[in-house]
C-alpha positions as CSV (number, residue, x, y, z in Angstrom):
1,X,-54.1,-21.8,-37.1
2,X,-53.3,-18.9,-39.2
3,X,-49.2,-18.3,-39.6
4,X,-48.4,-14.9,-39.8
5,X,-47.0,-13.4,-43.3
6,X,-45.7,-10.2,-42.2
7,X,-43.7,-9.1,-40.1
8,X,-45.0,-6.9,-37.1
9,X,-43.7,-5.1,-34.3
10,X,-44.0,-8.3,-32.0
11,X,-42.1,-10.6,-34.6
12,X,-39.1,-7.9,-34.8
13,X,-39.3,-8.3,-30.6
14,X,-39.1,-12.0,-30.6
15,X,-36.7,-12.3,-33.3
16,X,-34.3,-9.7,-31.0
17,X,-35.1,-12.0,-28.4
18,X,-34.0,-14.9,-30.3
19,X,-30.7,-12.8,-31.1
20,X,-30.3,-12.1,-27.5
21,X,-30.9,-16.1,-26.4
22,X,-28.0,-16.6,-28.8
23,X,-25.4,-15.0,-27.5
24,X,-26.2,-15.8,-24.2
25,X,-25.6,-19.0,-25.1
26,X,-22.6,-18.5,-26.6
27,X,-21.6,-16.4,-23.3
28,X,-22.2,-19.2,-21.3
29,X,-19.5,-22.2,-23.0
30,X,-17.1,-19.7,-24.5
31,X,-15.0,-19.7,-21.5
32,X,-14.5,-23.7,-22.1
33,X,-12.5,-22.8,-24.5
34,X,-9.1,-22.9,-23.4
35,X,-7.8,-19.3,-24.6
36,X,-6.0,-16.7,-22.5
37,X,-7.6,-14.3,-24.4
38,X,-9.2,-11.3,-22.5
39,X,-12.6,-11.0,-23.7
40,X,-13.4,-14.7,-23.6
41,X,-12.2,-14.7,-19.6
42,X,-14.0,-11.9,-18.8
43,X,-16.8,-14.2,-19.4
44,X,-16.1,-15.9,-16.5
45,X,-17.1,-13.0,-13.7
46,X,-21.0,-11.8,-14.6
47,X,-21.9,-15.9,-14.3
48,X,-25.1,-15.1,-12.2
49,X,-26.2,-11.7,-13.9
50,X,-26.0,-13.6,-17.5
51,X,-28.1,-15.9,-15.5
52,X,-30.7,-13.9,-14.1
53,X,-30.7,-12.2,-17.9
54,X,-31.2,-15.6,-19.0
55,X,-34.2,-16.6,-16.8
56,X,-36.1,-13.4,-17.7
57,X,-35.9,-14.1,-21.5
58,X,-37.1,-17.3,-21.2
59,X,-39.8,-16.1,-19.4
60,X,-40.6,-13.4,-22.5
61,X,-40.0,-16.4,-24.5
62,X,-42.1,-19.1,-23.1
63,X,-45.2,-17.1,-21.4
64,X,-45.3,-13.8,-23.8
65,X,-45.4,-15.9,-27.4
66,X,-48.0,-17.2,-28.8
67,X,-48.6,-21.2,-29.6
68,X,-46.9,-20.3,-33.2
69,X,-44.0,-18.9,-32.0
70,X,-43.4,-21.1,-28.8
71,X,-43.7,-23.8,-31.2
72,X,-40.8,-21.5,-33.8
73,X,-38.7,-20.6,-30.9
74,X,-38.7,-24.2,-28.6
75,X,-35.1,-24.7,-29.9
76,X,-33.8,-21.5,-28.4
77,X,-35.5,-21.6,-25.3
78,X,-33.8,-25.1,-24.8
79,X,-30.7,-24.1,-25.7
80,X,-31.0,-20.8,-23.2
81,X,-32.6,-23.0,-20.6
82,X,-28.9,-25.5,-20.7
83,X,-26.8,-22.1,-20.9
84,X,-28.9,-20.8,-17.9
85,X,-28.1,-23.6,-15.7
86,X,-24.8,-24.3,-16.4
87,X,-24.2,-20.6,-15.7
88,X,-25.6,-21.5,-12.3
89,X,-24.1,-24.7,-11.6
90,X,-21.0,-22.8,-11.3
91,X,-21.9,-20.9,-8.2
92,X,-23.9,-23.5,-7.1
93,X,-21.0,-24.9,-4.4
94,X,-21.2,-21.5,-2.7
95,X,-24.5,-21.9,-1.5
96,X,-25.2,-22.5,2.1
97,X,-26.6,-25.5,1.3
98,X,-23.7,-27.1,0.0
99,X,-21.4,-28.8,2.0
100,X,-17.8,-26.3,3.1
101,X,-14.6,-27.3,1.8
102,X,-13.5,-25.6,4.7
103,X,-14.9,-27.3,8.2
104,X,-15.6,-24.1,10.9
105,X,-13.0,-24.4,13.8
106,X,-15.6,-25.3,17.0
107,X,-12.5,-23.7,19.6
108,X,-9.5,-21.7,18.7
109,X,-6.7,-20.8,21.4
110,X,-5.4,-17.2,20.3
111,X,-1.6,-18.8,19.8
112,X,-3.2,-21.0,17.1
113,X,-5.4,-18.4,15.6
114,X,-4.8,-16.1,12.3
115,X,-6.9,-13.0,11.1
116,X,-5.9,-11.3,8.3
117,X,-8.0,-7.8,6.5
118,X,-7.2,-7.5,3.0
119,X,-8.4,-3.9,1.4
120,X,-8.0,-2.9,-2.2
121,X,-8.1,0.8,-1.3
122,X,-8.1,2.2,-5.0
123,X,-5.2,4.4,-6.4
124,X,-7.5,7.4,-6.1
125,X,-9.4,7.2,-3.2
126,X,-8.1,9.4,0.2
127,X,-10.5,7.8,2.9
128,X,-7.4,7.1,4.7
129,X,-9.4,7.6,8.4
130,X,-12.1,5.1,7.5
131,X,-9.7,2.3,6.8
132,X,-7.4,3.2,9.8
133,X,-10.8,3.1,11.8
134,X,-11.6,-0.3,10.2
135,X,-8.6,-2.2,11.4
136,X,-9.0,-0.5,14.5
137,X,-12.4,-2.2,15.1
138,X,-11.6,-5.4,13.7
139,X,-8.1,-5.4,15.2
140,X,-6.4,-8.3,12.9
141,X,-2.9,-9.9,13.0
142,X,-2.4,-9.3,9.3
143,X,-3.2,-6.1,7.4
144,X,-2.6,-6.2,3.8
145,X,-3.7,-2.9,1.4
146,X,-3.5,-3.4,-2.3
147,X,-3.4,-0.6,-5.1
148,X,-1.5,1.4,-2.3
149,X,0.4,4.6,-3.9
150,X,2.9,7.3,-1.5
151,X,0.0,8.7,-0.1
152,X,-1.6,5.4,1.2
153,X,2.1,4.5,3.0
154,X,2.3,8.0,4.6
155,X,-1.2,7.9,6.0
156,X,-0.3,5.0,7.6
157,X,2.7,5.0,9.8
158,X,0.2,4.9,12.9
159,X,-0.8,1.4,12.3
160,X,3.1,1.2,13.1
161,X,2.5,1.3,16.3
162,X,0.2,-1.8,16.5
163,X,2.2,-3.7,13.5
164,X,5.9,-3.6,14.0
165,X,6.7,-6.2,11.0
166,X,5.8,-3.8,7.8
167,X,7.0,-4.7,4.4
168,X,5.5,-2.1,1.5
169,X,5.9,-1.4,-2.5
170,X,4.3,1.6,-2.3
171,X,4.0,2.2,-6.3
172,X,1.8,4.3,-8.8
173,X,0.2,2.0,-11.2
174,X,-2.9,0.4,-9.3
175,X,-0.2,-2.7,-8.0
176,X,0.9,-0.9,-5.1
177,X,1.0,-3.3,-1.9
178,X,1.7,-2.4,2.1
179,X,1.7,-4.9,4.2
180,X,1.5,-5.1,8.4
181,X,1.5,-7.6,11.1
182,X,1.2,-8.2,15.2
183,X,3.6,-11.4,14.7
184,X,7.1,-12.2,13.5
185,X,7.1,-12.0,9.9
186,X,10.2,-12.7,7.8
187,X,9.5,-11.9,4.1
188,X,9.9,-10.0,1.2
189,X,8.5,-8.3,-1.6
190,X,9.3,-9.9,-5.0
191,X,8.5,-9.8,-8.8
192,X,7.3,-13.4,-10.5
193,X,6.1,-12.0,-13.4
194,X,6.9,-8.1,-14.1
195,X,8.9,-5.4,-12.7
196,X,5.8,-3.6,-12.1
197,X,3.5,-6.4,-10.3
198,X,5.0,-7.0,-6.8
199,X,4.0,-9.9,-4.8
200,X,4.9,-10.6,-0.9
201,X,5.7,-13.7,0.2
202,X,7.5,-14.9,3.5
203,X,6.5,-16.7,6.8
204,X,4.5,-15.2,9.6
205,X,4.9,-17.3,13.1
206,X,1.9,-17.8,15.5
207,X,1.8,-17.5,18.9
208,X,2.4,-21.0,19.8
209,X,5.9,-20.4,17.1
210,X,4.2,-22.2,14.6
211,X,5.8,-21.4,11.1
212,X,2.9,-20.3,8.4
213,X,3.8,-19.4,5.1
214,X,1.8,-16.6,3.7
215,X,2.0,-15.3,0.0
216,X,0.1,-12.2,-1.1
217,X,-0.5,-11.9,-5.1
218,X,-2.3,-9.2,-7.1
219,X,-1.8,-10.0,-10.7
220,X,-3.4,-8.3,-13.8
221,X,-6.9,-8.2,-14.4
222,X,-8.3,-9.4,-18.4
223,X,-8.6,-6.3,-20.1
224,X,-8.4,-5.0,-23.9
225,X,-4.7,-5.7,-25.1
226,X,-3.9,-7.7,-22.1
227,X,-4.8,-11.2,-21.9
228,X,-4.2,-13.6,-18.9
229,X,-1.7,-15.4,-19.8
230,X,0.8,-13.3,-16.9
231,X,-1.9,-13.6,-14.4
232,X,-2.8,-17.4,-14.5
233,X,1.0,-18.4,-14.8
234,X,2.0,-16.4,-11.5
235,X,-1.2,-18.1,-9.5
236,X,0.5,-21.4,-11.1
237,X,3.8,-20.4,-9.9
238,X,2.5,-19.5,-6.2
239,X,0.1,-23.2,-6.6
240,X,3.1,-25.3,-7.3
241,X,5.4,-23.2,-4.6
242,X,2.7,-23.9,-1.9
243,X,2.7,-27.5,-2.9
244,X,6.5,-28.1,-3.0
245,X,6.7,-26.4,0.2
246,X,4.0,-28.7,1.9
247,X,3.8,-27.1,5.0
248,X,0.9,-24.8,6.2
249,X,0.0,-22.2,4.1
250,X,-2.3,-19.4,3.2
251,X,-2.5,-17.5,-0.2
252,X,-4.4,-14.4,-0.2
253,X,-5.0,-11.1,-1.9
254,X,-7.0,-9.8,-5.0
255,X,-6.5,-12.1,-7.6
256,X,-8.2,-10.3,-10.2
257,X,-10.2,-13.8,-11.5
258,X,-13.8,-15.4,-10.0
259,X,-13.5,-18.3,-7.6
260,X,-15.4,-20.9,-10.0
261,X,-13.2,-20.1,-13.3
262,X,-10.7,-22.8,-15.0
263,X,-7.8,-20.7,-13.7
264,X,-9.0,-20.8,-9.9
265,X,-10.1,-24.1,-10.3
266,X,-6.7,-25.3,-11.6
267,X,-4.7,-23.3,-8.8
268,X,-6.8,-25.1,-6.1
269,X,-5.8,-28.4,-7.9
270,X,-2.2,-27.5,-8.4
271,X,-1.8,-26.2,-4.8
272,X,-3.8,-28.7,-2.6
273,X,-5.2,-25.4,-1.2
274,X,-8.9,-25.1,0.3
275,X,-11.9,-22.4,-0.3
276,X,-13.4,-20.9,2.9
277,X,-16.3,-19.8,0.8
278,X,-17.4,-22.9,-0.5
279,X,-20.9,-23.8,1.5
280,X,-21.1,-20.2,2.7
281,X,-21.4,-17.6,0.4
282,X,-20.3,-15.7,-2.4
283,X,-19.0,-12.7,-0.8
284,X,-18.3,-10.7,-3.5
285,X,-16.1,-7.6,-3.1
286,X,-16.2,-5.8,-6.6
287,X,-17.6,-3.6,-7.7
288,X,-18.8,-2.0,-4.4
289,X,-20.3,1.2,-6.6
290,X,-22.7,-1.3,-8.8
291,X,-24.6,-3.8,-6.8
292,X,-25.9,-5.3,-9.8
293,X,-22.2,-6.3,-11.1
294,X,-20.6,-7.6,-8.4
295,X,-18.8,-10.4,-7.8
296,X,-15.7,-12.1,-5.6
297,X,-12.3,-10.7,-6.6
298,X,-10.5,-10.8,-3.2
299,X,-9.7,-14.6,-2.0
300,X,-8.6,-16.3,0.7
301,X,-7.5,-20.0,0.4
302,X,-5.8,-21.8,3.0
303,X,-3.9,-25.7,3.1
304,X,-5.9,-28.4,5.2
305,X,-4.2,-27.2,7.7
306,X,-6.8,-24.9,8.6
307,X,-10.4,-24.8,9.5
308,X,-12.2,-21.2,9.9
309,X,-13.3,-19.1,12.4
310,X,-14.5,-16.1,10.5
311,X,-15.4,-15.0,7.3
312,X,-17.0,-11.5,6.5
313,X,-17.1,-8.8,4.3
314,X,-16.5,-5.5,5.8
315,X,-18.2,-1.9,5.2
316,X,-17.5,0.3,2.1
317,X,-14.2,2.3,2.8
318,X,-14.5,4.6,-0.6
319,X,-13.0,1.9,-3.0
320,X,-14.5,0.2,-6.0
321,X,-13.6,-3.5,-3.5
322,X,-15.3,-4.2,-0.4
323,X,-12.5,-5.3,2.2
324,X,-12.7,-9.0,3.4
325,X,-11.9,-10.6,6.7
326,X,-10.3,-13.7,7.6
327,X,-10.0,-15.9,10.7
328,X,-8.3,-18.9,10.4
329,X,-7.3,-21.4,13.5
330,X,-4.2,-24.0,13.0
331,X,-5.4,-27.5,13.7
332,X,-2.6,-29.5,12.6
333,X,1.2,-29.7,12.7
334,X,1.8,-26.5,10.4
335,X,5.5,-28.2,9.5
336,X,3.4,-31.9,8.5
337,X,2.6,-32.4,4.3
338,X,-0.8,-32.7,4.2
339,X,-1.2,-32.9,0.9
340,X,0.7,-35.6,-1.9
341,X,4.1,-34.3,-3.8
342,X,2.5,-34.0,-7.1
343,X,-1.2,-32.8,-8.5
344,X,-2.8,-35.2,-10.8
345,X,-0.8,-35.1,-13.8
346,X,-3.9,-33.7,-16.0
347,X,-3.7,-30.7,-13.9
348,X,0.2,-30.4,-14.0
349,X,0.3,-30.9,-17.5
350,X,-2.7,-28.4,-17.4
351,X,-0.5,-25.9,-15.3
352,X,2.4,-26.1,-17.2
353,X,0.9,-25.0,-20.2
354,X,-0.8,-21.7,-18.6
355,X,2.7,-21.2,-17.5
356,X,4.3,-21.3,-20.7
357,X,1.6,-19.1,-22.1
358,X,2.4,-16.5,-19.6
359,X,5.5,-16.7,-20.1
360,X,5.5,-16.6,-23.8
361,X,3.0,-13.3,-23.7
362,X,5.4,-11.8,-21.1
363,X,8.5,-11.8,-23.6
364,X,6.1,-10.4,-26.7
365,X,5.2,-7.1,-23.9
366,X,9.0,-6.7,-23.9
């Protein structure tokens, strides 16, 4: 075997290669780190695009080389091959193949049931017909709009007519939330975190009088000078409200974070809450202008109270999200504690430390 002295056009590929097998790695266990810095969370959303990056380079790696360089490079394939999967075992549970967190509801009686359509409009977009015409058609109790602006709330008063109960924060910065319902709703629009990041939260009663509480969050995405610290400490406050509360209970909204990150993860654990998605599908709602970089922003979870009835993502409506649709049916006492008083003190201890991080990058913004 001869070993090549110089380096050719097809040993400056390889070695990129080799770069490129690198930092996917890297991309793949950074997010272990426990940081609230932007740019290491943001490694959290493209999990299956890294992936499918991934899979293609080993392929270049392992079939294009020859026996020299498979032989030079086996330590990188390895390590791209472990990145790969653990980049895939992380969507893995929302395959249809795995088994739902969430049981499906065989019968619901109406009085028992609970849709909800949440729509991140976008600040700039005016297709104020084509969502009107999309709650129309799927006619839900709930109707919640997010980065909803002046405009949005004046192009609206019609669904007044359907949705007596309306509570809105109408604002200019991309945080803007209207909310409508068909049943009783006593609540209000508050401020966890910032003056400028509203939040609704209140109690919504079915048509048998059951009492739900329903909290709607849309906290800051991970983006260059702003870390996460503020958004994972008000999904901890919202966990640990839902869990001291103990009744039935359904958070919802765009939570700006991936189902399968640490922060989701630990506001499942903190709250006793439940994923509808797990064992059916990813659903991803942003971006609906790049199909190749999308991924689930908008969430649903929902105490053990609940089982589903429907899940679905609905048509484009001229945003950069993809509205989602929910259908959930009561099946137990919505006023019983189905979950214990306390999370596992790893995760508390866990949750208390995201909070004080938000917290602490709150008061340096001010």
């Amino acid at each position: 075997m001869t070993i090549p002295t110089k380096v050719g056009w097809r040993g400056w590929f390889y070695r990129i290669m080799l770069v490129l097998a690198v930092l996917l790695a890297i991309a793949a266990f950074l997010p272990l780190w426990s940081t609230d810095i932007w740019w290491v969370r943001m490694l959290d959303y493209p999990r299956l695009q890294l992936a499918g990056i991934g899979i293609v380079l080993i392929v270049f790696l392992v079939a294009g080389a020859d026996d020299y360089r498979r032989k030079r490079f086996g330590f990188a394939v390895g390590l791209l091959m472990l990145a790969t999967l653990w980049q895939l075992l992380h969507t893995a549970r929302y395959l249809r193949v795995f088994p739902t967190q969430m049981a499906s509801a065989a019968q619901c009686p109406a009085e028992r049931s609970l849709s909800i359509l949440n729509a991140n409009v976008l600040l700039g977009n005016d297709d104020y017909g084509g969502v009107i015409d999309l709650v129309r058609e799927t006619d839900p109790d709930v109707v919640v709009l997010l980065e909803a602006g002046m405009s949005w709330q004046e192009a609206m008063k019609t669904l007044s007519m359907r949705y007596p109960h309306h509570l809105a924060a109408a604002i200019p910065n991309s945080y803007g939330m209207l909310f409508w319902s068909k049943l009783p709703f006593d609540g209000e629009v508050g401020y966890r975190i910032a003056e400028g990041l509203p939040s609704i939260d209140g109690t919504i009663t079915l048509g048998d009088g059951s009492k739900v509480a329903l909290h709607v969050v849309h906290p800051e995405p991970p983006l260059p000078g702003d870390d996460t610290g503020e958004r994972d400490a008000e999904l901890v406050m919202v966990g640990r409200e839902v869990r001291d509360d103990g009744r039935a209970a359904v958070v919802f909204g765009d939570l700006n974070d991936v189902a399968w990150s640490q922060t989701s993860r630990l506001f499942l654990d903190v709250s006793g809450m439940k994923d509808p998605r797990v064992g059916r599908g990813l659903y991803p709602t942003f971006n609906a202008k790049w199909p190749l970089m999308r991924w689930p922003l908008d969430h649903l979870f929902a105490s053990p109270h609940f089982q589903l009835n429907e899940l679905r993502r609905e048509r484009d409506i001229g945003s950069d999200h993809f509205p989602i649709y929910f259908s959930l049916c009561l099946v137990e006492d919505a006023d019983q504690r189905m979950v214990s008083r306390e999370a596992d003190p790893e995760d508390e201890a866990e949750a208390q430390e995201q909070l004080e991080e938000g917290r602490k990058e709150r008061i340096e913004e001010r």
